[in-house]
C-alpha positions as CSV (number, residue, x, y, z in Angstrom):
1,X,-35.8,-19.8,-4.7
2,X,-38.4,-19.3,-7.4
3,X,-38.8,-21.7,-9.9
4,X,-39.2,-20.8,-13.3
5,X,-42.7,-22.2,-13.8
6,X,-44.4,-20.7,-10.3
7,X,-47.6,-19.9,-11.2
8,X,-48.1,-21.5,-14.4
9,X,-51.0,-23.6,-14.9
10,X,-50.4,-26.6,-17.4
11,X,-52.6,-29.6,-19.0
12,X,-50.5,-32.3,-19.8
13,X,-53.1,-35.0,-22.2
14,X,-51.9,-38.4,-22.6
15,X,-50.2,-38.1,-19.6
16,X,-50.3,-41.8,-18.6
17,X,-47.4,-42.7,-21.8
18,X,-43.4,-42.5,-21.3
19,X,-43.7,-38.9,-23.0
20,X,-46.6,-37.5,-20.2
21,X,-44.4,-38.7,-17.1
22,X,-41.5,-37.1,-17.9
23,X,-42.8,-33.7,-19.0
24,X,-45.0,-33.6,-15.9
25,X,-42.3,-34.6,-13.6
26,X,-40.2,-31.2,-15.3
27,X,-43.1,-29.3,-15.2
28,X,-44.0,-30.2,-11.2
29,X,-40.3,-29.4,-10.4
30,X,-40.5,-26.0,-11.8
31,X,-43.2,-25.2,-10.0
32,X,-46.2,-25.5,-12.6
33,X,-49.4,-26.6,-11.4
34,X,-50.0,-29.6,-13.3
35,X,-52.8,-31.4,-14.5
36,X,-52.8,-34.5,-16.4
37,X,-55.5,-36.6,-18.2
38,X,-55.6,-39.9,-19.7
39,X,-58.4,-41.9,-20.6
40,X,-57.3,-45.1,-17.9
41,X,-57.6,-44.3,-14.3
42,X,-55.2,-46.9,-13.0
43,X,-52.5,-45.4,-15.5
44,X,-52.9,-42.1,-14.5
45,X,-53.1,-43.1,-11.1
46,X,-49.7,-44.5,-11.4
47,X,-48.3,-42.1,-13.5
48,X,-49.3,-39.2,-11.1
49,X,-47.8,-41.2,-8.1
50,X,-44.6,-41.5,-9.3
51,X,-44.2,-37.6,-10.1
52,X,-45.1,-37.2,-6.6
53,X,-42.5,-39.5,-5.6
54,X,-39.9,-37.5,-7.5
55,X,-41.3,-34.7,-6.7
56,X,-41.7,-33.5,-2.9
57,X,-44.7,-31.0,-2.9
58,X,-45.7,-31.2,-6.4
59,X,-49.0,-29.7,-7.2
60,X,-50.4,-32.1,-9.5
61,X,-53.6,-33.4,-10.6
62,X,-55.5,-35.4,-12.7
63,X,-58.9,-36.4,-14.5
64,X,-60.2,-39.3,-16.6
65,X,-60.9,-37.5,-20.1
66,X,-62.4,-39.1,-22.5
67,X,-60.5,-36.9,-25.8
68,X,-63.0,-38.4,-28.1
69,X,-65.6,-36.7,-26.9
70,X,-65.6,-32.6,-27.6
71,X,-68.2,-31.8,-24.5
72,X,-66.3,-33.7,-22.5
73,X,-63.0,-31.9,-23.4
74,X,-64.3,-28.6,-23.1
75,X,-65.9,-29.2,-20.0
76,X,-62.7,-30.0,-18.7
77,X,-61.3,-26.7,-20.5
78,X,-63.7,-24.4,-18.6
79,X,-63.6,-25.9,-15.7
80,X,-59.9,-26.2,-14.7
81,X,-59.8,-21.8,-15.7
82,X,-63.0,-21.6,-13.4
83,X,-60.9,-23.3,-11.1
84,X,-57.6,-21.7,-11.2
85,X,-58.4,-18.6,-12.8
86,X,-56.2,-19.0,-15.8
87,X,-54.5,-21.9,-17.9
88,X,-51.3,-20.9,-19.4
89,X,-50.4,-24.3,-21.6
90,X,-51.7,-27.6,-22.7
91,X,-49.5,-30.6,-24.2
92,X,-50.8,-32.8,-26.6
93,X,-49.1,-36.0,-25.8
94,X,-51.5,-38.4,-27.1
95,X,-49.7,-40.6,-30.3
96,X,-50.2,-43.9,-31.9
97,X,-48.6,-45.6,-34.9
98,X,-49.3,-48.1,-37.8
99,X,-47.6,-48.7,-40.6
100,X,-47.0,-51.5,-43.1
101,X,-44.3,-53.4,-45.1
102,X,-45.4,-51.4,-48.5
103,X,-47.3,-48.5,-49.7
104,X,-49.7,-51.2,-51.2
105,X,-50.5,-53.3,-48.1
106,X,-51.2,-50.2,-46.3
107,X,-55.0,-50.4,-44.5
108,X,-57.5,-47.8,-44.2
109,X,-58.2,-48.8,-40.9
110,X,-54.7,-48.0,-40.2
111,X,-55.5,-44.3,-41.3
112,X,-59.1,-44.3,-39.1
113,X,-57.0,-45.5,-36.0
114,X,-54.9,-42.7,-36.7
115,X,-57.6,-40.6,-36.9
116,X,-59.1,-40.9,-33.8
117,X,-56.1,-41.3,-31.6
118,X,-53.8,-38.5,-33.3
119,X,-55.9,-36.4,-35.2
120,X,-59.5,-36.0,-33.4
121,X,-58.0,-36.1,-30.2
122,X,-55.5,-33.1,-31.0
123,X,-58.9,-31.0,-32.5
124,X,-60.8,-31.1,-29.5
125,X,-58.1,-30.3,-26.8
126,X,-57.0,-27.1,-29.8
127,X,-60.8,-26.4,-29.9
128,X,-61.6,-26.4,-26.1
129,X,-58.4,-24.5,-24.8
130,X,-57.9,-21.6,-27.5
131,X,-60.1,-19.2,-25.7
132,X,-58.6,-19.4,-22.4
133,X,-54.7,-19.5,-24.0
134,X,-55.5,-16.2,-25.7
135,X,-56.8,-14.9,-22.3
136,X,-53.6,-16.1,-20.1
137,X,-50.6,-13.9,-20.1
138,X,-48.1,-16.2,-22.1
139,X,-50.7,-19.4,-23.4
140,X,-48.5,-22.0,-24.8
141,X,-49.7,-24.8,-26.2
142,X,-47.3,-27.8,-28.0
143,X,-47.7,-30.6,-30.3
144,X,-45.3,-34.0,-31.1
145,X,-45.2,-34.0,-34.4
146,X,-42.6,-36.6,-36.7
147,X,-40.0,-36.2,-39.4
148,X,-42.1,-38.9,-41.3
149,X,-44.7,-36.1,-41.8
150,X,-41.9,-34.6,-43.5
151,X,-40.7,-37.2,-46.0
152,X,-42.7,-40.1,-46.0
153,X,-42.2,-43.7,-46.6
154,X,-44.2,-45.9,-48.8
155,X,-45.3,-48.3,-45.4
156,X,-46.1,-44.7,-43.5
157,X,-48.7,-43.2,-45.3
158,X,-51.5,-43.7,-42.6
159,X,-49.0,-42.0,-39.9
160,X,-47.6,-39.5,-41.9
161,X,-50.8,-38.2,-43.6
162,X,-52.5,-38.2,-39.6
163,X,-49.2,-36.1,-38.6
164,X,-49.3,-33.7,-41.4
165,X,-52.9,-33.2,-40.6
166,X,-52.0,-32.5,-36.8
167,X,-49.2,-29.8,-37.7
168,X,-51.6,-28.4,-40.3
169,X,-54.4,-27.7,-37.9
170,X,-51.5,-26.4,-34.9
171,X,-50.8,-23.6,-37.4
172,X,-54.3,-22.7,-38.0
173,X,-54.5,-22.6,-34.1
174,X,-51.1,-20.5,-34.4
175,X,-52.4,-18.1,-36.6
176,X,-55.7,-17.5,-34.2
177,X,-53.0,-16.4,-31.7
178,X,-52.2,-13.6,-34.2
179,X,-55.6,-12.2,-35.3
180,X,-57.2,-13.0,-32.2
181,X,-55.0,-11.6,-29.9
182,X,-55.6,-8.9,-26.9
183,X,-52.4,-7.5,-26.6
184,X,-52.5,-3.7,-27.7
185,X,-50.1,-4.1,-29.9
186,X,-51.1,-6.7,-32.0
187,X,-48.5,-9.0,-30.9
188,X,-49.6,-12.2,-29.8
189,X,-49.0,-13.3,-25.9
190,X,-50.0,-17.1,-27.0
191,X,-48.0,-19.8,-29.2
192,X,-48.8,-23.1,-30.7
193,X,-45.7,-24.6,-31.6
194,X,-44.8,-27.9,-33.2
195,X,-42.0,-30.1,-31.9
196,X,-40.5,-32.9,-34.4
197,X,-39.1,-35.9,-33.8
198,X,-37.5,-39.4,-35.2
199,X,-39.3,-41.1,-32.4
200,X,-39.4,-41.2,-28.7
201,X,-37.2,-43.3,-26.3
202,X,-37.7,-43.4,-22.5
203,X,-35.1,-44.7,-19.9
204,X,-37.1,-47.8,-19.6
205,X,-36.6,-48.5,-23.3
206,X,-32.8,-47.9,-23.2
207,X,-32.7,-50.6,-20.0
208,X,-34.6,-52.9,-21.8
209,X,-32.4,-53.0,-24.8
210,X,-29.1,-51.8,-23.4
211,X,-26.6,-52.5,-26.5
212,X,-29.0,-50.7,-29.2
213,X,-28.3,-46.9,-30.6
214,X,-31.4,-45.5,-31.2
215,X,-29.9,-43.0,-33.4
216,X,-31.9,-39.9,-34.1
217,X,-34.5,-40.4,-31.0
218,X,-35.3,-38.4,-29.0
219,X,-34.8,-39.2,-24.7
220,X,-38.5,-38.6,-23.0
221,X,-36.5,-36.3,-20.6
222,X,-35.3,-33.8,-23.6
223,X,-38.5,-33.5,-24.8
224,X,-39.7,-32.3,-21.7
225,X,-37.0,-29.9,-21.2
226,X,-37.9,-28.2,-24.2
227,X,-41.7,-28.2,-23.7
228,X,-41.1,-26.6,-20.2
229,X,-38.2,-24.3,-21.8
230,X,-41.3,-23.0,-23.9
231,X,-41.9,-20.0,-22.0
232,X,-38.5,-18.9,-21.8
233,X,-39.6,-17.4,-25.8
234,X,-41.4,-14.8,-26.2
235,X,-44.8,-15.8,-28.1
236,X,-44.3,-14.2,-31.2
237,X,-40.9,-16.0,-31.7
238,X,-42.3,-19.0,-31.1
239,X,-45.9,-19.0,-33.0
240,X,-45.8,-21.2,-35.6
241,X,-42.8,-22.6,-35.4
242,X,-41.6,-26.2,-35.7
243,X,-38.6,-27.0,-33.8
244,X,-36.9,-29.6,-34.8
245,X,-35.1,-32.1,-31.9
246,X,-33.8,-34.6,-34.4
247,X,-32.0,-34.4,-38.0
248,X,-33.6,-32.7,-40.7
């Protein structure tokens, strides 16, 4: 039976965290060919172990990426379409978060972890896999963005601003798909898409604190489910979009 998936070559960054184990897990079960990069070897080591675990005859991969280094991220871009020929999605798992009691007490360092770990990181994968989405058949790439970048809190600032920046550079990357496409027709085959949520919560989390709600989150294993579910749009439905999977 023919999955879904078969065929499709994914990048999965940030692929050691709660977020990357689950999506690769859905992807490898669908029958992507998955490759995941995290800056820690013994994480991704891990995290890649247990997909295979879960997943008889998964094709996954990984590679230690540094995703604070552009060169290094678009070496990593060229070479995995040298290697397989074509990459057809990337998911930018990579998050981070600091806040503070008030909008006063909030830290500028706060904002320059942010920065790096949210914002910089998102810009070079963007930067260094655009070309070769345009030139697969159905390029997807994905973002987690946050309602908080949405409606603020006083204590949020650094996060929201760094999220805001995020979805504001996806659909700059979104509207490349449009004008840069190489479709006849002038409708795009690529999307960038933007997925919002309250915040995450994995099955560890939920075993951890059995008796608490965590009302609005979103479970690891949904998230994935959508980001595989991404190519079930067509492109141009799905450009630009943010699709929200938690209250408004």
């Amino acid at each position: 039976m023919t999955r879904r998936l078969e065929g499709k070559v994914v990048a999965v960054a940030g692929a050691s965290g709660p977020a990357g184990r689950a999506t690769m897990r859905k992807l490898a079960a669908e029958g992507a060919v998955v490759i995941g990069a995290d800056i820690d070897q013994h994480r991704l080591d891990a995290a890649l172990a247990a997909v295979r675990t879960d997943v008889p005859g998964a094709q996954i991969s990984g590679q230690v990426i540094d995703l604070l280094d552009p060169q290094e991220v678009h070496d990593w871009a060229d070479h995995l379409e040298a290697e397989h020929g074509h990459v057809d999605g990337v998911f930018h798992l990579v998050g981070g978060w600091r806040g503070s009691k008030t909008f006063f007490d909030s830290r500028i360092d706060d904002w320059d972890f942010l920065h790096d770990t949210v914002v910089r990181t998102l810009q070079h994968t963007s930067l260094a896999f655009q070309p070769a989405l345009l030139r697969s058949e159905s390029g997807r790439y994905a973002m987690i963005s946050a309602a908080a970048a949405h409606k603020p809190t006083a204590g949020g600032a650094a996060y929201a601003a760094a999220k805001a920046a995020t979805e504001a550079w996806t659909l700059a990357m979104a509207d490349s798909f449009v004008k840069e496409t190489t479709s006849g027709d002038g409708v795009p085959t690529a999307a960038a898409a933007i997925l919002v949520i309250k915040a995450l919560v994995s099955p560890e989390m939920r075993a951890e604190k059995p008796d608490a709600k965590f009302a609005g989150f979103t479970d690891t294993a949904d998230l994935a489910d959508h980001l595989a579910g991404l190519w079930d749009r067509p492109a141009a439905d799905l450009n630009g979009q943010h699709l929200w999977l938690t209250a408004r």
